[in-house]
N, C-alpha and C positions, 0 to 999 in steps of 0.2 A: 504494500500500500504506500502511495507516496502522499506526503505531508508538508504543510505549510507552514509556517513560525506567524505566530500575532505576537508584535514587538510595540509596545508606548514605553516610552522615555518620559522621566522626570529629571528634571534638570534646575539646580541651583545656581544662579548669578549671583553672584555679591557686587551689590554695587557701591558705586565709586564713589559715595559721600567720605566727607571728612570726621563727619559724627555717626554716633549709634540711630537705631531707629526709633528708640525711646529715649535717648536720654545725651549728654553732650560727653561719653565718652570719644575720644580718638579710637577712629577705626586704622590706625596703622599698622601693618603686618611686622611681625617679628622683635615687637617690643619685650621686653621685660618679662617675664610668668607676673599675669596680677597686675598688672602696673595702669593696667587703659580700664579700671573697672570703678562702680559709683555703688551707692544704696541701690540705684533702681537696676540697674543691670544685673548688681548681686542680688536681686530679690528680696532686700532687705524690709521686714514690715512695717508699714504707715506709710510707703514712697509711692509716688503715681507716675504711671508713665505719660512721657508727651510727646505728640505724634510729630517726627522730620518731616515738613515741606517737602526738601527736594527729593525723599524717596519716595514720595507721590508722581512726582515730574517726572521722574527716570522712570519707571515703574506705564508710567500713560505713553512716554515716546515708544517704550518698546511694546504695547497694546498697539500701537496705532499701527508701528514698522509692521507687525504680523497680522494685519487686518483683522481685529481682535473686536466685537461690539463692548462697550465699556460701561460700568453699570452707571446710573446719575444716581444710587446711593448702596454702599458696601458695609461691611461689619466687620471688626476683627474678632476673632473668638480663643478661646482657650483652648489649648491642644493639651491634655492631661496625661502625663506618661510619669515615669519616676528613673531618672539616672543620673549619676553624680557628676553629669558634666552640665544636667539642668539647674540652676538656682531655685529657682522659683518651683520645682514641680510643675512647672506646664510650661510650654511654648506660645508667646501670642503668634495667632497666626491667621487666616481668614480659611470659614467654610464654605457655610449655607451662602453666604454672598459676597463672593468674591469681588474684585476692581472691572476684571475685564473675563470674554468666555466669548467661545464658537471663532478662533480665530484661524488661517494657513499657513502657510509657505510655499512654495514649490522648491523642491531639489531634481537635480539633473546626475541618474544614474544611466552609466555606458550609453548616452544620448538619448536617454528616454525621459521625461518629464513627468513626475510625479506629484501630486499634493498630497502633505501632509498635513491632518488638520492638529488644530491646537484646543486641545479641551476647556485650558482656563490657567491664567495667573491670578498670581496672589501674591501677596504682600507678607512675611517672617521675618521673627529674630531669630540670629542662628542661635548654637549653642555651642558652650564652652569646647576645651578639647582636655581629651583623657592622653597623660601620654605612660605610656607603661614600661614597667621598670622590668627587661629581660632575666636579670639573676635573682630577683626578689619578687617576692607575693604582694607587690606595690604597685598603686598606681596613682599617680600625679595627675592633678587638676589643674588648666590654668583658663580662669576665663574672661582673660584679654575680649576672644572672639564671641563671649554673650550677648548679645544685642545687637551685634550688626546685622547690616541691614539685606534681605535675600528678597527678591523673589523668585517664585516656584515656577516654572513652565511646563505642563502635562501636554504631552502630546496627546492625540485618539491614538487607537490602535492598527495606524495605518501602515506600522513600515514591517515589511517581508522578509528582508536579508538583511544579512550586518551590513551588506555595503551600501544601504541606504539607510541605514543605522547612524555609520559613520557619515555620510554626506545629511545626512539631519541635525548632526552635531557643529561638524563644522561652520554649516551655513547658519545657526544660529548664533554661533560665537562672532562669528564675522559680522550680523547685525548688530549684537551686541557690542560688538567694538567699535562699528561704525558710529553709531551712536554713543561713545565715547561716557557707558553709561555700566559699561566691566568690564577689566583689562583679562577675562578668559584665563588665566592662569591655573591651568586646572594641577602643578606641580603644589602652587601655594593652596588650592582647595578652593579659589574663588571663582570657578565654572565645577559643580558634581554634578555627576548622572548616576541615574538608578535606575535600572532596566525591568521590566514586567515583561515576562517569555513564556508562551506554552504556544502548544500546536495542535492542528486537527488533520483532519484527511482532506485533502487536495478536493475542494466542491462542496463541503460542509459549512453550513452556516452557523452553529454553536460553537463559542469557544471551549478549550479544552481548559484544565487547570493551568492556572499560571506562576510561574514562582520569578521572586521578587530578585535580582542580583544589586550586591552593591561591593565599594572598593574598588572602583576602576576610575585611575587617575591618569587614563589619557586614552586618546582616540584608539588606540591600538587597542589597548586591553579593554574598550570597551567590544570592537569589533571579534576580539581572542575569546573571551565571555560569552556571549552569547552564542557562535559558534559553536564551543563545547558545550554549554547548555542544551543547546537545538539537538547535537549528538546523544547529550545523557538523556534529554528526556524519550526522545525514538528508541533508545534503545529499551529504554523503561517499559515504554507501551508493548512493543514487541516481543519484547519476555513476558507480555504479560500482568505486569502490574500497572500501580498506577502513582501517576505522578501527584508528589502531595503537597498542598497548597503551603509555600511556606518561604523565608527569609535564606539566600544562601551570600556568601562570602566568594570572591574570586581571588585564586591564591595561583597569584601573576610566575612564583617562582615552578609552582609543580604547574600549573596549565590547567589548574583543574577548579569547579566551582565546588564548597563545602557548607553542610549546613551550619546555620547561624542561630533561630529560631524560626516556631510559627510564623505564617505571617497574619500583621494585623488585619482588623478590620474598621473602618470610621466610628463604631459603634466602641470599640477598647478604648478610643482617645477619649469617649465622656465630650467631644466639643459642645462649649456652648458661648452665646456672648459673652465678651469682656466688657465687664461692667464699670472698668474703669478708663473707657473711651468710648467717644460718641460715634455716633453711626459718621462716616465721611459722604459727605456731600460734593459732587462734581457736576460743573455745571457746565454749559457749551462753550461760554468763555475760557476755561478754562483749558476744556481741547484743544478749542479753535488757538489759545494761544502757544501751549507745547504743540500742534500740527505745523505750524510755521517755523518751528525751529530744527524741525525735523533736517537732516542730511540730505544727500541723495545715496540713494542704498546700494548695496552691494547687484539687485538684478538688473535696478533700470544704470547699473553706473556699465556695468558688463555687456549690454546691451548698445548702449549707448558709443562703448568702446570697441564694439565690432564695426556698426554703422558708419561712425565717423574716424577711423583710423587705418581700418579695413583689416583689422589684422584677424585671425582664425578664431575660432570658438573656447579654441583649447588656451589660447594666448590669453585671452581676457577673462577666462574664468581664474586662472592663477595670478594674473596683474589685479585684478581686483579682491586679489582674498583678505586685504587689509585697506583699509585705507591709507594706511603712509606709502602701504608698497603702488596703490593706484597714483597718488600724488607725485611719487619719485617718478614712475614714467610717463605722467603726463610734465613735469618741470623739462624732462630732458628732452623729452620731443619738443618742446618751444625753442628749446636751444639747437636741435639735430632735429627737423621734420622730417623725418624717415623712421616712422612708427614700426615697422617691422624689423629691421636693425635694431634698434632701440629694444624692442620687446623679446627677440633673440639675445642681445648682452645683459638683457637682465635679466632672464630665465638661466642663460648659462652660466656668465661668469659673474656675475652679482649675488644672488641667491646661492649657487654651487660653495663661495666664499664665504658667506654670511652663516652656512649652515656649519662650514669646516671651525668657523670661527666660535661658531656659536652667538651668531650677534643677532639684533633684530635691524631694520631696514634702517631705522632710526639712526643707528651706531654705525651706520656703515662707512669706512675709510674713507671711500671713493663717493664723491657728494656728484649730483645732476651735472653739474658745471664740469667737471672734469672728467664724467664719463664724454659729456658730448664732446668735450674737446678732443678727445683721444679718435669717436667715431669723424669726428672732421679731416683729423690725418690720414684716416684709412681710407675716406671717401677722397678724397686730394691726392692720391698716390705717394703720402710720403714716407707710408709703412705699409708694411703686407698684413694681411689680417694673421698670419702666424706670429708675425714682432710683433704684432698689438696686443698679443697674449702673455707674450715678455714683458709687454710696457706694464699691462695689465695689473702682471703681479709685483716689477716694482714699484707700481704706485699704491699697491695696498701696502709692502712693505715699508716704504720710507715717508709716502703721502706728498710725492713730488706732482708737480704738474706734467703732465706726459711729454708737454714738446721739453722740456729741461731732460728729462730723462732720455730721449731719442739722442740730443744731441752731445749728452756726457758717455754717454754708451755708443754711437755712430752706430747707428740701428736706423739711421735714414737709408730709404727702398734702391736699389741699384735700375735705376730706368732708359741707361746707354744704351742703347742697341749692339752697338761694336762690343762695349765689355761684355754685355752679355754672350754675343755671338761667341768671342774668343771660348768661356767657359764653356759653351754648347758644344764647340768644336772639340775640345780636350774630352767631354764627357761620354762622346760619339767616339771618337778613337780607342779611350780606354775598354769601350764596350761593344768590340765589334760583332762577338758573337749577338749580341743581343740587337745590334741593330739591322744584322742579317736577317733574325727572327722575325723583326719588325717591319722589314720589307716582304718574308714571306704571308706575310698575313694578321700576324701578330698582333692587333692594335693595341691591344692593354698594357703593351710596354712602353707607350707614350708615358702614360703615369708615371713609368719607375724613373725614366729619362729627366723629366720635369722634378723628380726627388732626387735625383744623384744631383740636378745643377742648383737645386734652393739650400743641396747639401754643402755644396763646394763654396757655398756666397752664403753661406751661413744664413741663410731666410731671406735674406737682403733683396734680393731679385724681384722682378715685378714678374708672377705666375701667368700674367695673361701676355707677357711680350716673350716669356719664356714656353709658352705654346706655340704660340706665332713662329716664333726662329727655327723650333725645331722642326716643324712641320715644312720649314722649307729648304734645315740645312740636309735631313735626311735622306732626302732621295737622290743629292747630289754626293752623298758619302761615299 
């Protein structure tokens, strides 16, 4: 029997305020254990909490980016659980009436365009972090991260395979960063996902049981997860039993998912209103005035960037997967209008270095102004596009400007006819077997011919004068 996967994603963003979402602790990452925390964050009795502005703002631009309907009045409620990285015994968090719901996206799997719908965000404070002690029956609390600010995004249970799993993940982080509203960091914890997995029989319209994964802190392991998931639970069915609704763990070192507990149901959390905040009230104004601040997004920028630059499908889905990295090659095409060049040197030797280096686009050695310059040499004939891979990397090394480097290294392009001729001639004589070959029929030894003479001139040569000459010193050899 062949089987499907029903895959919903929840996903944590921590956004990018400078305070809690109750209270005016600093939300800065990798302070102090304890050091960013208040009465109200620690749950201290007699304190009230008071609701952040701007995590309403951040919270409505990314409703709006995912065509989200938005409620004109919401409730936060108490989520009732017990763990010692809670203060307070419950999490505030929104149920019964959420900010925003019934919202999409589309992602683009192996050319095919999919929608995925979005159930509903919501508005939480995280909670603390346990960090546990390996050689001891200990574990440490620190809750720096109690109150900051999350919301929750549930997907429907639209997506089939990991690999639109993973391009569901992706393409929300890139909103979200477009929107300059969570820096995605899912190493530091401020993008999670928590995956909902079971399967039925290929044509069935009932789902099967579904078990809940968590502990995957990056696109991989979340695509690795559920993968093996989709494996254990088939194989489950197929022996025979049955899959039990319940919490597991992905354990990144063995490859395998483990159980953790049951899983909940809405009804263990006890949620009810928080009765110490009032219902939020959103009015058109208020859209109407975070919709005007909105960006231009990651589809219509991708789109926009086939149309008007003309470059491939594949080019603009990866020049647009950030916004700095869309800004860097559109700066440098202002500077070098030859969009595909342009989008070629940054796909290859931009990003190829940035990942070696481990930077982000931000950091990058090699700024707009001095890639163009370097592509202006090569378009000029004064370097071959081989030296420009020389100049390339010493401009990341030293952070010189490309024409200083051309001419402390004489790495300018060799464009004489007669020099070149002389080397063609020597290159031909040393190789007469081969150029015998090449008169019987051979054609594919042009290539080697045109590498023994970019060999002898050290790259220097101009490749297309060095076609030219041999094509016409050959037949007279």
């Amino acid at each position: 029997m062949n089987y499907e996967a029903i895959i919903g994603l929840e996903v944590h963003a921590q956004l990018l305020t400078r305070t809690k979402i109750f209270c005016s602790c600093s939300t800065e990452f990798g302070a102090p254990p304890n050091t960013h925390t208040c009465p109200v964050c620690l749950g201290m009795p007699g304190v009230l909490p008071a609701l952040n502005r701007k995590v309403v703002d951040y919270t409505l631009r990314m409703a709006l980016a995912t065509n989200c309907t938005i409620a004109r009045e919401c409730r936060f409620a108490r989520k009732n659980y017990f763990y010692p990285d809670l203060p307070k015994g419950y999490q505030i968090s929104q149920y019964e009436l959420p900010i925003a719901e019934h919202g999409h996206i589309f992602i683009a799997v192996n050319g095919k365009k999919n929608r995925i719908g979005i159930t509903r965000i919501h508005m939480e404070e995280d909670a603390g972090k346990l960090i546990h002690i390996p050689y001891r029956p200990v574990s440490l609390v620190d809750f720096n991260r109690a109150g900051v600010p999350l919301i929750e995004i549930v997907s429907e249970p639209d997506i089939r395979t990991t690999e639109e799993a993973g391009a569901y993940l992706r393409h929300l982080r890139a909103i979200l960063r477009y929107l300059e509203i969570c820096d995605g960091n899912m190493e530091e914890g401020s993008f999670r996902c928590d995956a909902n997995v079971s399967l039925r029989p290929v044509g069935a319209d009932t789902f099967g049981t579904r078990t809940e994964l968590k502990n995957m802190n990056s696109f991989k392991h979340v695509e690795n997860a559920l993968a093996h998931e989709i494996r254990r639970q088939q194989a489950v069915i197929e022996d025979g039993g049955e899959v039990l609704q319940e919490t597991r763990l992905w354990d990144p070192d063995k490859g395998v998912t483990v159980p953790m507990r049951g899983k909940e149901e809405a009804h263990d959390y006890r949620y009810f209103p928080d009765p110490d905040l009032l219902p939020l009230v959103i009015d058109d104004e208020w859209i109407e005035e975070i919709r005007s601040t909105l960006p231009e997004l990651p589809d219509d920028k991708r789109q926009r960037f086939i149309e008007t630059y003309g470059i491939p499908p594949y080019d603009a889905q990866l020049l647009t997967g950030s916004r700095a990295l869309a800004d860097y090659f559109e700066a440098c095409v202002r500077d070098f209008p030859e969009p595909k060049t342009v989008s070629n040197w940054i796909m290859g030797g931009i990003l190829a270095m940035l990942k070696a280096e481990n930077k982000t686009i931000q950091q990058s050695p090699v700024s707009t102004e001095r890639l163009a310059e370097l592509l202006r040499l090569i378009d000029s004939g004064v370097i071959s596009g081989k030296i420009a891979k020389i100049v390339f990397d010493e401009m990341v090394s030293s952070g010189k400007p490309p024409e200083t480097i051309v001419q402390e290294k004489g790495l300018v392009q060799i464009t004489d006819t007669d020099a070149i001729a002389e080397v063609v001639k020597q290159v031909l004589t040393d190789h007469a077997k081969e150029v015998s070959d090449y008169k019987a029929g051979k054609m594919k030894l042009l290539g080697f011919f045109v590498g023994q003479v970019m060999k002898a001139t050290r790259g220097k040569a101009n490749p297309k004068l060095v076609n030219e000459i041999l094509k016409k010193m050959i037949p007279d050899t």
